[in-house]
C-alpha positions as CSV (number, residue, x, y, z in Angstrom):
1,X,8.7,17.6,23.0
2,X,10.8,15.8,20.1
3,X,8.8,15.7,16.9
4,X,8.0,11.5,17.3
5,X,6.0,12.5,20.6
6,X,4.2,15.3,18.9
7,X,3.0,13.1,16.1
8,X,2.1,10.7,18.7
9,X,0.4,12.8,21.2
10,X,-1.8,14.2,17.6
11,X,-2.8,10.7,16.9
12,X,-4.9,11.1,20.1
13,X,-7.1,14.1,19.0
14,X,-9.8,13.5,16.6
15,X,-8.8,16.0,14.3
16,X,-5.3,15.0,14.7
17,X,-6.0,11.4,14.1
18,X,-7.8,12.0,11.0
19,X,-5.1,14.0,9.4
20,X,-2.8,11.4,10.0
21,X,-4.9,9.0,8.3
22,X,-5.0,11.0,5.2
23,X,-1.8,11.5,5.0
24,X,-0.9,8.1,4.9
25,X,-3.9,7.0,2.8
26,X,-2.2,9.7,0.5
27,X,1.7,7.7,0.7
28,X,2.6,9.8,3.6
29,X,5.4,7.6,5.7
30,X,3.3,6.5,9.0
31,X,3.6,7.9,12.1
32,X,6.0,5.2,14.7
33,X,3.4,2.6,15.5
34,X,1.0,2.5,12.3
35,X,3.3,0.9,10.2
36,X,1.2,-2.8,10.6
37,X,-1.8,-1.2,9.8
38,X,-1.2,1.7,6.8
39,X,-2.0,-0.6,4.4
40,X,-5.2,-1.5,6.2
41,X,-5.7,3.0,6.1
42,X,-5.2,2.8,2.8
43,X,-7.8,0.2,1.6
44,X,-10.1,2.2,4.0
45,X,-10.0,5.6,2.4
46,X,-9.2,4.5,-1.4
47,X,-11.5,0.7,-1.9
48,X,-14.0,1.7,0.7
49,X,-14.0,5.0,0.4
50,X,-14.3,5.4,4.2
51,X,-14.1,9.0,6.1
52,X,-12.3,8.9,9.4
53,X,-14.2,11.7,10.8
54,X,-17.4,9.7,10.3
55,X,-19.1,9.3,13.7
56,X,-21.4,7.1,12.9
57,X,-21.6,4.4,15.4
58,X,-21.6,0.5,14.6
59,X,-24.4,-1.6,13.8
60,X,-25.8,-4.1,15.8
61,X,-28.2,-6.6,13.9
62,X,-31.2,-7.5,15.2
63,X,-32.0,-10.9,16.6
64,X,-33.8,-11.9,13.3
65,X,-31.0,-10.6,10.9
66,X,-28.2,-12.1,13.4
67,X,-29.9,-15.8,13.2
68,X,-29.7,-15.7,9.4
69,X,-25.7,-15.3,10.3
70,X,-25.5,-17.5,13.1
71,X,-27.0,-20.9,11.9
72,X,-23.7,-21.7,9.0
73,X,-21.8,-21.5,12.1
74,X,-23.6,-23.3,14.3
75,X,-21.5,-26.4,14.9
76,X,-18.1,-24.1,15.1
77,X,-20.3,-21.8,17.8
78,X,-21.2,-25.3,20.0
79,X,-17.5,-26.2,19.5
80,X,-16.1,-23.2,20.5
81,X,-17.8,-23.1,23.8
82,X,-15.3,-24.1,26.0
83,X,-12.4,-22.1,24.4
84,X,-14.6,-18.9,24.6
85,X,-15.4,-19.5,28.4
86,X,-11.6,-20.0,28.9
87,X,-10.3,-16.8,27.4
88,X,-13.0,-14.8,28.6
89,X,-12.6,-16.0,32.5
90,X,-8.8,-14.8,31.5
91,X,-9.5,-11.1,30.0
92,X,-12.8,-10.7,32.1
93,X,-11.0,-8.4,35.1
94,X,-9.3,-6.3,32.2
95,X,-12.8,-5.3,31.2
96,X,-12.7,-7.4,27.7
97,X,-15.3,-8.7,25.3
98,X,-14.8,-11.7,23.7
99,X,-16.0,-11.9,20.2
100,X,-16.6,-14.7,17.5
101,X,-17.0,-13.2,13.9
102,X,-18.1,-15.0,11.0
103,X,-16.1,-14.4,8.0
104,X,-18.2,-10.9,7.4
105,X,-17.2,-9.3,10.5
106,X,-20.7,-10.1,12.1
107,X,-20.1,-11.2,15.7
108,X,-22.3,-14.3,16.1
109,X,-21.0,-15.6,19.6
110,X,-19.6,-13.2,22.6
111,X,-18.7,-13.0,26.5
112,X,-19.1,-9.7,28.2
113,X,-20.2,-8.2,31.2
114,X,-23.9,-8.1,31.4
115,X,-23.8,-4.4,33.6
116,X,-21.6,-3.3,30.7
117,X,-24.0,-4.2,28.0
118,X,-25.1,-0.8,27.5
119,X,-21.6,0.3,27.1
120,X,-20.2,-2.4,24.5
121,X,-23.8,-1.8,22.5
122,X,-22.8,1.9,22.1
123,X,-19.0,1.0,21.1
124,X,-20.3,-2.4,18.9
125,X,-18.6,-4.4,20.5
126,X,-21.4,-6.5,21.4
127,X,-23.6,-9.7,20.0
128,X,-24.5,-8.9,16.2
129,X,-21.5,-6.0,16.2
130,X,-20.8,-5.5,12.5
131,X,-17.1,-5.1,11.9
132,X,-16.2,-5.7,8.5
133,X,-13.0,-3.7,7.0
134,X,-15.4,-1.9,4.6
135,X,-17.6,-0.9,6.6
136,X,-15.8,0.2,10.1
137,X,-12.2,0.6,8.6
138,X,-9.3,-0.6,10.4
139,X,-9.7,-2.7,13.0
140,X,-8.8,-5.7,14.8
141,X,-12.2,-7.9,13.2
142,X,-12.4,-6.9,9.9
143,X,-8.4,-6.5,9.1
144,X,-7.9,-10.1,10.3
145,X,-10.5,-11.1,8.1
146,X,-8.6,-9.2,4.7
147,X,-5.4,-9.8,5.6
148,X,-6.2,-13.7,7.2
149,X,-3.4,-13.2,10.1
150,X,-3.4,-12.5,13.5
151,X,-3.9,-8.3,13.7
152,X,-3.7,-6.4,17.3
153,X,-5.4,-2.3,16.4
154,X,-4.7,-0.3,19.5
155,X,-6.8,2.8,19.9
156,X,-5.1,5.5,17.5
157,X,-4.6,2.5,14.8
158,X,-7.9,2.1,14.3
159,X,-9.1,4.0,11.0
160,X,-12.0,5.8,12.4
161,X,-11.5,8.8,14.8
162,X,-14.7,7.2,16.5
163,X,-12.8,4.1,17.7
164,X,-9.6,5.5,19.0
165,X,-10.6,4.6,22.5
166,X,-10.7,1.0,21.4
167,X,-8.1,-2.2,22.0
168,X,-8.8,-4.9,19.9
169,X,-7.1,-8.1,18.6
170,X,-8.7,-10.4,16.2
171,X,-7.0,-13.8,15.5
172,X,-8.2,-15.9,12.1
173,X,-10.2,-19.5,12.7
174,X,-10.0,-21.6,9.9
175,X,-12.1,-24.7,8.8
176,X,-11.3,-28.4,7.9
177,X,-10.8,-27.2,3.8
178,X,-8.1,-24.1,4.9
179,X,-10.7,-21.4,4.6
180,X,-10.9,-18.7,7.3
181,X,-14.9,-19.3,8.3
182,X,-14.3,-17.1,11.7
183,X,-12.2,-14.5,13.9
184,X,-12.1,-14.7,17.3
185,X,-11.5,-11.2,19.0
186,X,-11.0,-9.4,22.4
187,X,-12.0,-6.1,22.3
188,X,-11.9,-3.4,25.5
189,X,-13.1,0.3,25.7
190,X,-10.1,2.1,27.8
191,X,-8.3,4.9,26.8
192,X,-5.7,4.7,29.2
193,X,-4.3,1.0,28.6
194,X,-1.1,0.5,27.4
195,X,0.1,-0.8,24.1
196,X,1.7,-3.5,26.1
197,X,-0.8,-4.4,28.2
198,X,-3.5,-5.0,25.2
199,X,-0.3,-6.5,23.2
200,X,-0.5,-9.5,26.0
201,X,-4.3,-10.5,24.9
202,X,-3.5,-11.0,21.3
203,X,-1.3,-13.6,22.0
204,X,-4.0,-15.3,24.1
205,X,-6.1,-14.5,21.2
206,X,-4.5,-16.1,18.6
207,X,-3.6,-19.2,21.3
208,X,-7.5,-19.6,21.9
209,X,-8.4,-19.5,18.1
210,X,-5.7,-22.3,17.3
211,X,-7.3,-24.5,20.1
212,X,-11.0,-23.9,18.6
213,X,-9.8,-24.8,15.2
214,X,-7.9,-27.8,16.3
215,X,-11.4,-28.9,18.7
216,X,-13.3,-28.3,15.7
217,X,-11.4,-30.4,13.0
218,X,-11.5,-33.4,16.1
219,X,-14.9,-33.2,15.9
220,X,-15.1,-33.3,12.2
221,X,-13.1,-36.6,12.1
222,X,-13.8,-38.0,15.1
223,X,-14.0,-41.3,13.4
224,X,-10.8,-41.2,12.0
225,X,-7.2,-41.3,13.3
226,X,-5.7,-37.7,14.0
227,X,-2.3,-37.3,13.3
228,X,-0.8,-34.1,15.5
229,X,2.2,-33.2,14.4
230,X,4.4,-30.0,16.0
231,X,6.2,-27.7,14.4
232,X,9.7,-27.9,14.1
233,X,10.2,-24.2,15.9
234,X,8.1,-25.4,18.9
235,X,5.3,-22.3,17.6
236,X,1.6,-22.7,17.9
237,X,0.9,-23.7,14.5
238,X,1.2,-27.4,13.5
239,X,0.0,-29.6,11.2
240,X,-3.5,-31.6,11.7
241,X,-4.0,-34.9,9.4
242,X,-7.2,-37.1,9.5
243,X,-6.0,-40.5,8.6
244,X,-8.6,-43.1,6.9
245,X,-7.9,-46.6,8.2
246,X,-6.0,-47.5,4.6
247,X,-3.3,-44.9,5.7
248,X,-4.8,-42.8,3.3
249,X,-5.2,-38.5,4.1
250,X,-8.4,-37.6,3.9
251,X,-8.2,-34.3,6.4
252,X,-5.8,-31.7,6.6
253,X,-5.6,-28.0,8.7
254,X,-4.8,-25.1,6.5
255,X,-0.9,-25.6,7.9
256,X,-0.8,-28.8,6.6
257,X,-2.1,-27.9,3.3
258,X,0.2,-25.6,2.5
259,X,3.2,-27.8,4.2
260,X,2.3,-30.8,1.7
261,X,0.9,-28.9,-1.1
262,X,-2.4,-30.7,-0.2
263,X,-5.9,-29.5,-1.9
264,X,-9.5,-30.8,-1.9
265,X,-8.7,-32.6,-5.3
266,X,-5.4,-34.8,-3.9
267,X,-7.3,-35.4,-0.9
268,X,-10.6,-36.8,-2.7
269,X,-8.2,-38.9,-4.4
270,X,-6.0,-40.6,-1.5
271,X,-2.9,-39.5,-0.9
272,X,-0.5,-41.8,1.3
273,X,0.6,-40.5,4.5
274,X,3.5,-42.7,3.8
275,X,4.6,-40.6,0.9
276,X,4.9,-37.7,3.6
277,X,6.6,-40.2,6.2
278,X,8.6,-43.0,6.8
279,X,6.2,-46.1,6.8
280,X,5.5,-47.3,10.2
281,X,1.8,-49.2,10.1
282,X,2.4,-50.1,13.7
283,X,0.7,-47.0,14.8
284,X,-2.2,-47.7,13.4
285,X,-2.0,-51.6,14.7
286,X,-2.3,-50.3,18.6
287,X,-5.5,-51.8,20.5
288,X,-5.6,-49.2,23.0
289,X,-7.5,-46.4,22.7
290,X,-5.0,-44.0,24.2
291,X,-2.8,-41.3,22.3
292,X,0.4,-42.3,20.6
293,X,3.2,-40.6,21.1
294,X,5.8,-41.1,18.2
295,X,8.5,-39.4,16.0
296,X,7.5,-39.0,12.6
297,X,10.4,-39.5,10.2
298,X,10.2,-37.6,6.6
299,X,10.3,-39.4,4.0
300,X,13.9,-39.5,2.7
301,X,15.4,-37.7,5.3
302,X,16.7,-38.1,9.1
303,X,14.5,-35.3,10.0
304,X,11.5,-36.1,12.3
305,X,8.4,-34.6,13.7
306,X,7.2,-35.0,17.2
307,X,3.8,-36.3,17.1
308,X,0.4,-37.4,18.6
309,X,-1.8,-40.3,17.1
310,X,-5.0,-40.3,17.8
311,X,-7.2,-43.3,17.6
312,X,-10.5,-43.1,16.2
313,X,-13.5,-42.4,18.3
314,X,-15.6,-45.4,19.4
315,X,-18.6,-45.6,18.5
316,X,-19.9,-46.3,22.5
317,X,-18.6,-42.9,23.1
318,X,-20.7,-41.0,21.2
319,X,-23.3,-41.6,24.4
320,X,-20.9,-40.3,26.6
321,X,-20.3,-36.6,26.3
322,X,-17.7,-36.7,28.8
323,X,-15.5,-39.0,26.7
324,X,-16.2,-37.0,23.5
325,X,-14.9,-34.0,24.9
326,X,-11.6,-36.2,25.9
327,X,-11.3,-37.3,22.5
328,X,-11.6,-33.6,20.9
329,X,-10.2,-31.7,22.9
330,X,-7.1,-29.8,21.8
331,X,-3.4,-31.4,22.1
332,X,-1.0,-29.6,19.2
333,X,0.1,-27.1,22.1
334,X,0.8,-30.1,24.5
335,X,2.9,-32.4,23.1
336,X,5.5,-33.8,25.3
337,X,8.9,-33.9,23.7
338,X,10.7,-35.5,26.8
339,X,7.9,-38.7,26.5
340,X,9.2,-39.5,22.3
341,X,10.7,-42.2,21.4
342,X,14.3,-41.7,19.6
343,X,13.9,-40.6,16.1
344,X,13.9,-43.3,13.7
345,X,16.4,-43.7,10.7
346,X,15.4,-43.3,7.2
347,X,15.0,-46.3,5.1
348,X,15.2,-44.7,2.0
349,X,12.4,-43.7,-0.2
350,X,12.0,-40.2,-2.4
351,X,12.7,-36.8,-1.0
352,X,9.5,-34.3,0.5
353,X,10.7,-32.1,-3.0
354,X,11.4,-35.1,-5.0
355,X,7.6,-36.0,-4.6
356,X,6.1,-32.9,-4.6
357,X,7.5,-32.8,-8.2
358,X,6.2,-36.6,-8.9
359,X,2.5,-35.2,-7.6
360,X,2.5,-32.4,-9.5
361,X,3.7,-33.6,-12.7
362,X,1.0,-36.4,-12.5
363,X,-1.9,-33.9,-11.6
364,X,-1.2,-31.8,-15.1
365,X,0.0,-34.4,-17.3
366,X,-2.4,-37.3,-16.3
367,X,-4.5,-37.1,-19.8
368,X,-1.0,-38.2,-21.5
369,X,0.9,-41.1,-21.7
370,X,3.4,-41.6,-18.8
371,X,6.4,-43.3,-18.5
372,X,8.6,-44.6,-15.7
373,X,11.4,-42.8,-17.4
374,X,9.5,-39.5,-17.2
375,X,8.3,-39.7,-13.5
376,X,12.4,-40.4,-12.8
377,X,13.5,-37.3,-15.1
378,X,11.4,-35.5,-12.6
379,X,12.3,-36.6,-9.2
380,X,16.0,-36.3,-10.6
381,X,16.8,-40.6,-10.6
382,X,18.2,-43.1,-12.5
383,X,14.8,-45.3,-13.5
384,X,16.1,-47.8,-11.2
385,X,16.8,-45.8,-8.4
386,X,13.6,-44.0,-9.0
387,X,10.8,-46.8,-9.0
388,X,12.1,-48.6,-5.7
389,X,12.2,-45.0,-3.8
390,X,9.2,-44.4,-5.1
391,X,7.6,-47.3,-3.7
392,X,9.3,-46.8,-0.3
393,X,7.8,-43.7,-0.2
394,X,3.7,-44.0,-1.6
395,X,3.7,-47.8,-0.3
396,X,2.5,-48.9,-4.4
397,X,4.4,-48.6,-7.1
398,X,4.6,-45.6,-9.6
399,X,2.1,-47.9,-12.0
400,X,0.0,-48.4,-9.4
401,X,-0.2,-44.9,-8.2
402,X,-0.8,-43.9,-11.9
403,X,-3.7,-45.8,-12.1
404,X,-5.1,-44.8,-8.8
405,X,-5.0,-41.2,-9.5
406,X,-6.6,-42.0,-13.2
407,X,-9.7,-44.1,-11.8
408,X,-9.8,-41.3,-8.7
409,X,-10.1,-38.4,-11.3
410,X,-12.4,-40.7,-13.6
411,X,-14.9,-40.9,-10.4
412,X,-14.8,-37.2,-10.3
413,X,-15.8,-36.9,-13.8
414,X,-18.5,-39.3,-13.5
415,X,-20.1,-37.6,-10.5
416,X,-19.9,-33.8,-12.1
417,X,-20.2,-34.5,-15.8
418,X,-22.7,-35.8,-18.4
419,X,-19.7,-36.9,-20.1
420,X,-19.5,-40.3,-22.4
421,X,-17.8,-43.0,-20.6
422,X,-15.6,-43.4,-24.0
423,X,-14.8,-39.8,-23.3
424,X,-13.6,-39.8,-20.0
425,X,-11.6,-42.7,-20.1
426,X,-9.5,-40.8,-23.0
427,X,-9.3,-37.5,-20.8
428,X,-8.2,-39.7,-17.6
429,X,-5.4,-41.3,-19.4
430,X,-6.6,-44.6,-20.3
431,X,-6.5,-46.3,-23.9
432,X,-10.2,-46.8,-24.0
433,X,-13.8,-47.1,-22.2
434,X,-12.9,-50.7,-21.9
435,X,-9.6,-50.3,-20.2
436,X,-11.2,-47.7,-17.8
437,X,-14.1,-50.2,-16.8
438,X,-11.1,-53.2,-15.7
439,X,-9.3,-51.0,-13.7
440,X,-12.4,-49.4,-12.0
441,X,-13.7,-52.5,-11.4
442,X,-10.6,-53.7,-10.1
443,X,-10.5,-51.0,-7.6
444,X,-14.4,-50.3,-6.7
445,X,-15.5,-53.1,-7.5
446,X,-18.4,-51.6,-9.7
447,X,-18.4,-50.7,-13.1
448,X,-18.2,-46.9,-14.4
449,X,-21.8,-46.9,-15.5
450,X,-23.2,-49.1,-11.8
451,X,-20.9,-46.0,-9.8
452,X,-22.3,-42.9,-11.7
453,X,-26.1,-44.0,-11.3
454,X,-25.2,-44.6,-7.7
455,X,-24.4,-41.3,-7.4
456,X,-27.5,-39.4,-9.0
């Protein structure tokens, strides 16, 4: 037996398991197989201060303790419903549990087999299961949850001896803001299936938990248009954009966050989808209530996006759960290249980077004084060149926008601070109280002092 096999075959003894984990908790290089997870052992046995010999089995929280978990995630749970019954009917014949965690590792929603209730009770995998990283060690709930990405933990990679029986694979489920608020999971208690059999069930895993998300963040704004767009390798992971009916994003999944270098604060504010893409309004013109199937160009480029537009939900519907469920249900894994229109040509406007730059400078340097000449020293253009891209691209012109973002960052003020008008019209960039109260007028149409009352 060649020394990789040995080191294998020891993995699958208690004693031998635990050794291992030292080991590597101590900088040992990991045996073939734990590589993924040695940082996971690591954390275990030096922040948690976890022993791997510990048998100790998991806890299961009452009904009373388990509420006090379950009702935050109440409306994720009721959403989730379909996507759990769907992966379970799937992974139900394997002998799998399905699991949905909150963002502690407490499993708040599951599917398992009733006669094995006993069974997943004893192992914790199970309704109330508690499988945080710091309190079980490696594992396939609460490593997701550290590490936010999709982890698979079969048997021996687990941290405790206890669990090397287990299969699981967790997949992160994260909210409207970009926050992981769950982990979906399908665990199984056989010690004879194969690495790659369990290895198929984490990428049904990690399917089902990007369909829940994307069900969830329809129902979020089903008022307002959804904008799908797919990635440009064809993965499973695209961008989600709730569109107000000024064109303006107010939503975005944490993929399209970190693709546009959107946060909470640009999104409060109004940020253009047209600064993102080529404008084309007529999307939003359509009377039907069917989805949209379009190429998306970006903005000062010839690259496009496939995409899905999504009307908003009328209200009539709301009466109807048979046509809610239509309207939410998931579609970023479904989008029909073969049915797009031919990309569209650029028309000009400022480069993704280019505004990126603009955006950011504005954000930090919005308390000073501005100049066209600045904003084109950034994007990299002549002034001239600069102010009619610039418009192409955020549909206003750079003044404009300027203002905007000063009277958007003055309402933010108003609403958190006791601050003196006078004061925050000098922090927002504005010469004085008076100029402030024009342009918020202008815009609101209510006066500094009328919008700050409104909102006590």
């Amino acid at each position: 037996m060649g020394l990789s096999e040995r080191s294998a075959s020891s993995l699958d003894t208690i004693e031998g398991h635990a050794e291992h984990v030292y080991s590597v908790a101590e900088g040992a290089t990991p045996p073939p197989g734990i590589q993924a997870v040695s940082s996971s052992w690591q954390r275990s046995a030096k922040s948690h201060g976890l022993d791997p010999l510990d048998s100790k089995a998991p806890r299961i929280l009452t009904s009373a303790e388990l509420k006090h978990f379950r009702e935050p995630l109440d409306k994720l749970i009721s959403s989730a419903q379909q996507e759990l019954d769907e992966l379970y009917k799937v992974v139900r014949e394997a002998g799998y549990a399905v699991l949905l965690c909150d963002s502690s590792g407490v499993a708040v929603a599951h599917r398992g087999e009733d006669a094995l209730a006993s069974q997943f009770q004893y192992w914790g995998t199970w309704l109330g299961g508690v499988w945080s990283e710091d309190v079980e060690g490696t594992n396939g709930i609460g490593t997701c949850i550290a590490e936010e990405r999709p982890v698979t933990v079969h048997r021996s990679q687990h941290f405790r001896s206890r669990h090397i029986g287990l299969s699981c694979s967790g997949a992160p489920v994260f909210g409207v803001d970009g926050r992981l608020i769950a982990v979906l999971d399908v665990s199984a208690i056989d010690p004879e299936l194969s690495e790659r059999a369990h290895a198929l069930t984490g990428a049904l895993t990690v399917r089902s938990a990007r369909a829940i998300e994307e069900r969830f963040f329809r129902e979020q704004f089903r008022r307002e248009w959804i904008v799908a767009v797919a990635p440009p390798d064809g993965g499973a992971s695209g961008m989600l954009l709730a569109i107000a009916g000024n064109q303006r994003i107010i939503g975005a999944n944490r993929v399209a966050r970190a693709s546009l270098m959107l946060d909470d604060r640009g999104l409060q504010a109004g940020t253009s989808l047209w600064s993102v893409f080529e404008r084309d309004v007529d999307l939003f013109r359509r009377q039907d209530r069917s989805d949209i199937s379009a190429r998306l160009l970006i903005a000062g480029s010839n690259d496009s996006r496939p995409a899905l537009v999504t009307p908003p939900e009328p209200m009539s519907a709301s009466n109807n759960p048979a046509n809610c469920n239509l309207h939410t249900r998931p579609r970023l894994g479904s989008i029909d290249i073969s049915k797009l229109p031919p990309a569209p040509q650029a028309q000009g406007g400022l480069s993704p980077g280019a505004m990126r730059r603009v955006r950011e400078y504005v954000e930090v340097h919005l308390d000073e004084s501005i100049d066209l000449s600045m904003l084109a020293r950034v994007a990299g253009l002549s002034v001239h060149h600069f102010a009619r891209q610039f418009k192409q691209s955020a549909g206003v012109t750079p003044h404009v926008y300027l203002t905007q973002k000063r009277v958007a960052r003055a309402q933010e003020m108003l609403v958190q601070t006791d601050l003196p008008l006078a004061e925050i019209a000098c922090v927002v960039g504005f010469f004085d109280q008076g100029h402030l109260a024009r342009h918020f007028r202008h815009m609101l149409g209510t006066t500094p002092r009328e919008f700050r009352w409104s909102q006590r």
